[in-house]
C-alpha positions as CSV (number, residue, x, y, z in Angstrom):
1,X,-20.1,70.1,-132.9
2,X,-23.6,70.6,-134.0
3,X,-25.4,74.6,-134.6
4,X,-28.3,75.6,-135.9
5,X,-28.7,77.5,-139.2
6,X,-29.9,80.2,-138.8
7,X,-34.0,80.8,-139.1
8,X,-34.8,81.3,-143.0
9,X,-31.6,80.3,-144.1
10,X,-31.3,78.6,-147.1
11,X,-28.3,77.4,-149.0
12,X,-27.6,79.4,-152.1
13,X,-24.8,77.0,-153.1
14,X,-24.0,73.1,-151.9
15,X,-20.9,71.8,-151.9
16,X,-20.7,68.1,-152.7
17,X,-17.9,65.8,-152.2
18,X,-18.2,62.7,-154.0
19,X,-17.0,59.3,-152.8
20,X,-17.9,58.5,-149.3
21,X,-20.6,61.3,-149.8
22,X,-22.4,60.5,-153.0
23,X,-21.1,57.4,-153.2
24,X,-20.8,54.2,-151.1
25,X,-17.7,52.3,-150.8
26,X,-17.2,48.9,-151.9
27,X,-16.4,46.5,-149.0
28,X,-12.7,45.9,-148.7
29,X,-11.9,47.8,-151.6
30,X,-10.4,51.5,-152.2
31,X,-12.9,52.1,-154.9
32,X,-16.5,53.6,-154.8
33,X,-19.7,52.1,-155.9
34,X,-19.9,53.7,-159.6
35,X,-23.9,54.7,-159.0
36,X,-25.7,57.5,-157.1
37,X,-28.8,56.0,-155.1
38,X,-31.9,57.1,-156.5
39,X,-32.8,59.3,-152.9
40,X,-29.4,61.2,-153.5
41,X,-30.1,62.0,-157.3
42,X,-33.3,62.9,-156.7
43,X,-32.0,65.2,-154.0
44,X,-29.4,67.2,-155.6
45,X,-31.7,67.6,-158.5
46,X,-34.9,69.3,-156.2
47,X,-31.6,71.4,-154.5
48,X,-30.8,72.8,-157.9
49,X,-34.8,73.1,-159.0
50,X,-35.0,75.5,-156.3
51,X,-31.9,77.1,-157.2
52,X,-29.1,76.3,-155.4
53,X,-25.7,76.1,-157.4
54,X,-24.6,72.5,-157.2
55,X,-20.4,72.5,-156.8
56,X,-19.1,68.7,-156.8
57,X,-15.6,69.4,-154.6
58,X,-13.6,66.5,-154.7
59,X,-10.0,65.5,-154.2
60,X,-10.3,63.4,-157.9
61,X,-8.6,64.8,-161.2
62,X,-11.2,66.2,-163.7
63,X,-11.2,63.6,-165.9
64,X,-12.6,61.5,-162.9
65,X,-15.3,63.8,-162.6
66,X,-17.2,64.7,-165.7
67,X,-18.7,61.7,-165.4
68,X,-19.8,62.0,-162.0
69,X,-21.9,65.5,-163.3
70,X,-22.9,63.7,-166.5
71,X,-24.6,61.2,-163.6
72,X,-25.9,63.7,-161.9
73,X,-27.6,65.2,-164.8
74,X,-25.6,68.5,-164.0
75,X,-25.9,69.9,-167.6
76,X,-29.7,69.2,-167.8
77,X,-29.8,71.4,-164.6
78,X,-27.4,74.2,-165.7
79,X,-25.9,76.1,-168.3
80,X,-22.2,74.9,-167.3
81,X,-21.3,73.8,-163.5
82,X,-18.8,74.6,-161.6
83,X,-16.7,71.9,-160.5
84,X,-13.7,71.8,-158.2
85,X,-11.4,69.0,-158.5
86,X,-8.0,67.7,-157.1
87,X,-8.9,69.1,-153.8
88,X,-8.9,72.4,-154.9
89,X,-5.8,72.8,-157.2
90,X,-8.1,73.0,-159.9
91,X,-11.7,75.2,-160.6
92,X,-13.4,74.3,-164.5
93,X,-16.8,74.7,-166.2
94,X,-17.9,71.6,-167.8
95,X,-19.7,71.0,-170.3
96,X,-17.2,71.7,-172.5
97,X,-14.5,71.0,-169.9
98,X,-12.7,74.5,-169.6
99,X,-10.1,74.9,-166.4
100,X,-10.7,78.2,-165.1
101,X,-7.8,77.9,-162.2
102,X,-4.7,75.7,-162.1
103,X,-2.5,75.7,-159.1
104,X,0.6,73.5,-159.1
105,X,4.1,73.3,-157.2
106,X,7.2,71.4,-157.8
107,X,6.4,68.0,-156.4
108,X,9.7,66.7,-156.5
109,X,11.4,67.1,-153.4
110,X,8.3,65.9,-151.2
111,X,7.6,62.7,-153.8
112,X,11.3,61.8,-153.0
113,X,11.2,62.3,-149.3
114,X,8.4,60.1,-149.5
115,X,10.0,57.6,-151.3
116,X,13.1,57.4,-149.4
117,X,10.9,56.5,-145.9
118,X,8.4,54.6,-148.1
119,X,10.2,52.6,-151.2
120,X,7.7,50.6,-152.0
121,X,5.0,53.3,-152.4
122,X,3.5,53.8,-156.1
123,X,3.2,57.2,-157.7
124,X,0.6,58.6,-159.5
125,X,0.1,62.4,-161.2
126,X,-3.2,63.1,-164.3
127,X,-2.6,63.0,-167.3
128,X,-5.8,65.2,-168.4
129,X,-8.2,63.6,-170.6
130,X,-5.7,60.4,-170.6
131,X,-6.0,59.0,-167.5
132,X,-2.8,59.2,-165.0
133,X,1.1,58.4,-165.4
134,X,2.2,55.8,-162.3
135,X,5.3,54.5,-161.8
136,X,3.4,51.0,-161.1
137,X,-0.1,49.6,-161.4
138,X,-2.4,50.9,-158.9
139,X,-5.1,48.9,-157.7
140,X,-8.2,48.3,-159.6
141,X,-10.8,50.7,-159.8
142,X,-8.3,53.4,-157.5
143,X,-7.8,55.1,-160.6
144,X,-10.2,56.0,-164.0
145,X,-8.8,56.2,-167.1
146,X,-5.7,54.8,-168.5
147,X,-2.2,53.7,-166.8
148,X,0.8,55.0,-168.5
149,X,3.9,53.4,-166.9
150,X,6.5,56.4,-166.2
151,X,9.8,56.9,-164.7
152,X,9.1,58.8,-161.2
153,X,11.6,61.3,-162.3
154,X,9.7,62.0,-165.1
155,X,6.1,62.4,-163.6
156,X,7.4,65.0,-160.9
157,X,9.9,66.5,-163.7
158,X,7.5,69.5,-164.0
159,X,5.3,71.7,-162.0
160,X,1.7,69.5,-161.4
161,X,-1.4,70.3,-159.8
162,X,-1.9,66.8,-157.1
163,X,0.1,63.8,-156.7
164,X,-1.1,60.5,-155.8
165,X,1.2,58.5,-153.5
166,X,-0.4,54.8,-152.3
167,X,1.6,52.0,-150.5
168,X,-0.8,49.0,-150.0
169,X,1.8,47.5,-147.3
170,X,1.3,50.9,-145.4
171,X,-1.6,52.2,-143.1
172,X,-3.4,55.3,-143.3
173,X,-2.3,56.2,-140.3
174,X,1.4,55.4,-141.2
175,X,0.6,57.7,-143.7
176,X,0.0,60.3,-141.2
177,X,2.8,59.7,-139.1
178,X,5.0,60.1,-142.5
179,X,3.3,63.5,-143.3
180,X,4.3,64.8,-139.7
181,X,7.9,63.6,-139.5
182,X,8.6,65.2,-143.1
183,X,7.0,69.0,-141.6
184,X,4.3,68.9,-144.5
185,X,2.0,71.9,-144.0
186,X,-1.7,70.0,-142.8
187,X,-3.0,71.5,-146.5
188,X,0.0,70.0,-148.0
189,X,-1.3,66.9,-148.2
190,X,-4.0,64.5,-147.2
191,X,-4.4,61.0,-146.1
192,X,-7.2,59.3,-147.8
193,X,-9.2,56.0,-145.9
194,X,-6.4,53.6,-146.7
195,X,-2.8,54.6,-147.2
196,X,-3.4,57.0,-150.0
197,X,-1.5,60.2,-149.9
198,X,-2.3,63.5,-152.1
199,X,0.0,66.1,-151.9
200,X,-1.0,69.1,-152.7
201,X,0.3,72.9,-153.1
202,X,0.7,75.1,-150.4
203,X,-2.3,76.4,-149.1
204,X,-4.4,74.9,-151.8
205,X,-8.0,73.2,-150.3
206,X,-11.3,72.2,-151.6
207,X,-12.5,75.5,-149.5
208,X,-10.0,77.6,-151.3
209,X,-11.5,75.7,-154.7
210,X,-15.0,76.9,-153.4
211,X,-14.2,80.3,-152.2
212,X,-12.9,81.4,-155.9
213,X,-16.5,79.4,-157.4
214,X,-18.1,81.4,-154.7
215,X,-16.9,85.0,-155.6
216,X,-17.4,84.2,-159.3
217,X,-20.9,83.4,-158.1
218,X,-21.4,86.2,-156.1
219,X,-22.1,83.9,-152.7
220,X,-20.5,84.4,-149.5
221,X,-19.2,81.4,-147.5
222,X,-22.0,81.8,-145.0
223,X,-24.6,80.7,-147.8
224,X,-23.2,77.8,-148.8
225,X,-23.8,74.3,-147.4
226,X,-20.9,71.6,-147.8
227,X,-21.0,67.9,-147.2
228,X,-18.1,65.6,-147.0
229,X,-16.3,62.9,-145.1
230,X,-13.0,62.9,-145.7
231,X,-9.8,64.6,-144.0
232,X,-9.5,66.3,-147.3
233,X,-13.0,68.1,-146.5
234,X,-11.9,69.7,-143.3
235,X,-11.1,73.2,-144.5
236,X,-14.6,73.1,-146.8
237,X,-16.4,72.4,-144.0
238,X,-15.1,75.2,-141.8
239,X,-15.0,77.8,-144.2
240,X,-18.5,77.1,-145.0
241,X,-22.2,78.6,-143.4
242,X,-23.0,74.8,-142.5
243,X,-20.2,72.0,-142.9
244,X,-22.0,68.5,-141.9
245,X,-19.8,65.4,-141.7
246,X,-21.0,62.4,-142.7
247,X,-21.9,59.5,-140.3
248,X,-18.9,57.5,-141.1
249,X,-16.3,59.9,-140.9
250,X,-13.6,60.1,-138.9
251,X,-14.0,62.0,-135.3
252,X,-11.1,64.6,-137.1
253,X,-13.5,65.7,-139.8
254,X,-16.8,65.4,-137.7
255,X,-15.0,68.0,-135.2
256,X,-14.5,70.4,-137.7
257,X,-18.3,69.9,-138.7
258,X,-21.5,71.8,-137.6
259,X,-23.2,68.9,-137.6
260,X,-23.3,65.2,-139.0
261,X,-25.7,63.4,-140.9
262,X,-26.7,59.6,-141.8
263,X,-23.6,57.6,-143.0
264,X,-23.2,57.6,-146.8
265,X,-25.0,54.3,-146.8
266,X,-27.9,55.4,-145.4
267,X,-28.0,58.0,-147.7
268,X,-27.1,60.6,-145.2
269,X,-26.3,63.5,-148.5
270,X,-30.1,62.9,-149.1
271,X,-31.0,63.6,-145.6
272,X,-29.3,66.9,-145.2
273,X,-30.2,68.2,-148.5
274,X,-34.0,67.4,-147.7
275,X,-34.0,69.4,-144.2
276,X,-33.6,72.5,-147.1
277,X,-35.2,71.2,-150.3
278,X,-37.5,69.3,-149.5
């Protein structure tokens, strides 16, 4: 759907998701381009000039991250940013990296269930600071930092904050069937563009990520502008004053938008952020 904002609003806070937002995809690949464009950068930087709090909300760990706000310039533009990461199950301040909120669950019975329908599926949970532990080689460029080869039994052994399921020989929308026929809560999990699968805990979101950066800011949810095109932005964009899609996204999360801007190759972030900072 597509509303106006109301006259004279301006976003006191912009939610940014990262890849498919601020960055492009490479063809035929699960991994993003690793530069911002120019028009982007230049964008979020005029949005924070003016002084909007810049929140990247992403469903990566926060090791993958940091980098993104070092790109960004985050810590030129601010004493410490607030960053929400593995949609939601995690709120820090970086630089230094300090986690501020940790949600996690016991992964185990759903990793299994997913297993048993799925066998050849790899697994995939952070290992902060590291990289991740996977119980087989992901793809490359799916994942950043090291690959320590571990025993599933092991990397759902205790509580964690996000799993990362992927089964190359499966379909996103496989993915989704799955998540239905196990009973998964929709903010259980999320199905990425190819047959990636995040599960999540219980009522855990990028918009519940936001909402705790939000009342530590002092913002209500009707001040804050979010951008994202993935299924795992669906909440953010509701919960927030203006949720625009981007133009690629998928009819599910342009539904739950306000409106929709350029596709992310086309610099759509850019165009959005410029109706407000321009």
């Amino acid at each position: 759907m597509t509303e106006a904002a109301p006259d004279g609003w301006v976003p006191r806070l912009v939610a940014l998701d990262i890849d498919g937002t601020l960055l492009s995809w490479i063809e035929d690949t699960g991994a993003p381009h690793p530069e911002v464009s120019p028009a982007v950068a230049d964008a979020v930087r005029r949005a924070r000039e003016a002084g909007a709090e810049i929140v990247l909300a992403s469903g990566r760990s926060p090791h993958g991250m940091t980098a993104m706000a070092d790109t960004l310039g985050l810590h030129e533009l601010t004493e410490r940013a607030w960053i929400v990461a593995s949609n939601g199950a995690v709120v820090f301040r970086y630089p230094p990296l300090e986690v501020v909120l940790e949600e996690t669950f016991d992964a185990a019975p759903a990793v299994q269930a997913v297993l048993d329908r799925r066998p050849s599926a790899m697994v995939a949970v952070e290992e902060r600071g590291v990289g991740y532990r996977v119980s087989k080689d992901f793809p490359v460029g799916e994942l950043t930092g090291e690959m320590i080869l571990t025993d599933v039994a092991d990397i759902v052994a205790e509580p964690v904050s996000r799993v990362i399921i992927r089964d190359p020989e499966a379909t996103a929308e496989d993915f989704i069937t799955l998540a239905r026929e196990l009973g998964l809560h929709p903010t259980e999990y999320v199905v990425g563009w190819t047959a990636w699968l995040d599960l999540a805990p219980r009522g855990v979101s990028k918009a519940s990520g936001l909402a705790h950066v939000a009342d530590r800011l002092g913002v209500d949810a009707s001040d804050v502008l979010a951008i994202g095109d993935g299924r795992n932005d669906i909440e953010m964009l509701r919960w927030a004053g203006r949720g625009v899609a981007m133009g690629q996204a998928v009819q599910q999360v342009i539904d739950a938008a306000d409106d929709v801007t350029a596709p992310v190759a086309e610099d759509g972030a850019a165009l959005e952020l410029a109706r407000w900072f321009p």
